[in-house]
One Martini backbone bead per residue (centre of mass of N, CA, C, O) as a GRO file, in nm:
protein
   71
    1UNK     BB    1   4.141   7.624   9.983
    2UNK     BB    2   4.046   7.823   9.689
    3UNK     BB    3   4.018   7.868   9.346
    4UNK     BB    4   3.914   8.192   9.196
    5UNK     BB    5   3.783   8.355   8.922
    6UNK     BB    6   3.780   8.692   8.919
    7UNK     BB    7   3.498   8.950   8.828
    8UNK     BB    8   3.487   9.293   8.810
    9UNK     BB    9   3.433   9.640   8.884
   10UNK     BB   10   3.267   9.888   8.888
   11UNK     BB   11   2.983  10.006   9.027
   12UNK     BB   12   2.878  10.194   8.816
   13UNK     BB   13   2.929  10.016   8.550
   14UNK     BB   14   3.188  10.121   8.479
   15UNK     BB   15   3.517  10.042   8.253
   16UNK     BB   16   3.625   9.781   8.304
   17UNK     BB   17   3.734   9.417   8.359
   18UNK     BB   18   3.876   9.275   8.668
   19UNK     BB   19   4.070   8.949   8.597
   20UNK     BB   20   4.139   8.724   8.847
   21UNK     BB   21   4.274   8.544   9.098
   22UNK     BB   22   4.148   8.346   9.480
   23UNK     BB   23   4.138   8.299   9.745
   24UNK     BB   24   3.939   8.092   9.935
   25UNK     BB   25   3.713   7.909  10.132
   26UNK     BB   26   3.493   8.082  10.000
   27UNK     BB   27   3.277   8.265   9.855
   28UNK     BB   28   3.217   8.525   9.986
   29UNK     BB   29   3.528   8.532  10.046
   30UNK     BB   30   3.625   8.574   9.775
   31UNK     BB   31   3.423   8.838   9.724
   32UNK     BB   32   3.632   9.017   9.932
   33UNK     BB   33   3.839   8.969   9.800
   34UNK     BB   34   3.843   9.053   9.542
   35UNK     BB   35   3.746   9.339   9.599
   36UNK     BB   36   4.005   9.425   9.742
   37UNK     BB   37   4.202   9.391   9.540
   38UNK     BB   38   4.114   9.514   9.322
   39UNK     BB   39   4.116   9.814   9.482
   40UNK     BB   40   4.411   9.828   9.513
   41UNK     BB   41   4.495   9.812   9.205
   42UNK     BB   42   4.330  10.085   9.150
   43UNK     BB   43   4.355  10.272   9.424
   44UNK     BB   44   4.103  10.265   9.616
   45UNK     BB   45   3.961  10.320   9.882
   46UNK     BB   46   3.682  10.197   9.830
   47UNK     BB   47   3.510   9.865   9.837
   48UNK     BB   48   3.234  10.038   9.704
   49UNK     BB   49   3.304  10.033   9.414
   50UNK     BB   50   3.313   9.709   9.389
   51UNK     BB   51   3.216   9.472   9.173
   52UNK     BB   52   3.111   9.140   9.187
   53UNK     BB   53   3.025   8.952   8.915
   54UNK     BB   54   3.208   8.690   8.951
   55UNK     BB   55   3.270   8.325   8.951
   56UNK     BB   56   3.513   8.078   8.908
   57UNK     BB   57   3.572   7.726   8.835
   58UNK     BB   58   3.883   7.607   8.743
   59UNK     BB   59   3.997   7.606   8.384
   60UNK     BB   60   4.034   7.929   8.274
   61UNK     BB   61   3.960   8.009   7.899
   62UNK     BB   62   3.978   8.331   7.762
   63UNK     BB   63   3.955   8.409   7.395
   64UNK     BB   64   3.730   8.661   7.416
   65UNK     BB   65   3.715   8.986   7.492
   66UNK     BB   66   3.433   9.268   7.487
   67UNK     BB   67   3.377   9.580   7.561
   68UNK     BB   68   3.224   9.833   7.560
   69UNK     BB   69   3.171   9.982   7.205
   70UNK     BB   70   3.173  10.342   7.128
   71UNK     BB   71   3.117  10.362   6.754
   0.00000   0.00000   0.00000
C-alpha cells in the first residue's frame, strides 16, 4: 500500500477543496479512494459529485491555500 495526499472538489468545480491522505495500492486505485472517502465526508449520496484533483506523495507540507475569493 502507498499513501497518497488526495485533493478534491465538488465535480461541478463549486465548493472548497478537501485535501485528505488516503492508502492505495496504485494511482487510480487512490483516486477511486479519494472520491469515496471524499463522497462519504461530505455526505454525497453518488461519487459522481467528486472530481480527484490530485494525487501528491511524499511529506506534503501546505503552507498556504486561498480558494477562490469573491471580493
Amino acid at each position: 500500500m502507498n499513501t497518497y495526499t488526495a485533493f478534491c472538489q465538488q465535480a461541478s468545480g463549486g465548493g472548497t477543496i478537501w485535501i485528505e491522505k488516503v492508502e492505495a495500492a496504485s494511482i487510480e486505485d487512490a483516486i477511486k479512494v479519494a472520491r469515496q472517502t471524499c463522497a462519504d465526508a461530505w455526505d454525497y449520496e453518488d461519487v459522481k459529485d467528486v472530481h480527484c484533483l490530485g494525487l501528491a506523495t511524499g511529506d506534503i507540507q501546505i503552507v498556504h491555500w486561498e480558494d477562490l475569493c469573491e471580493d
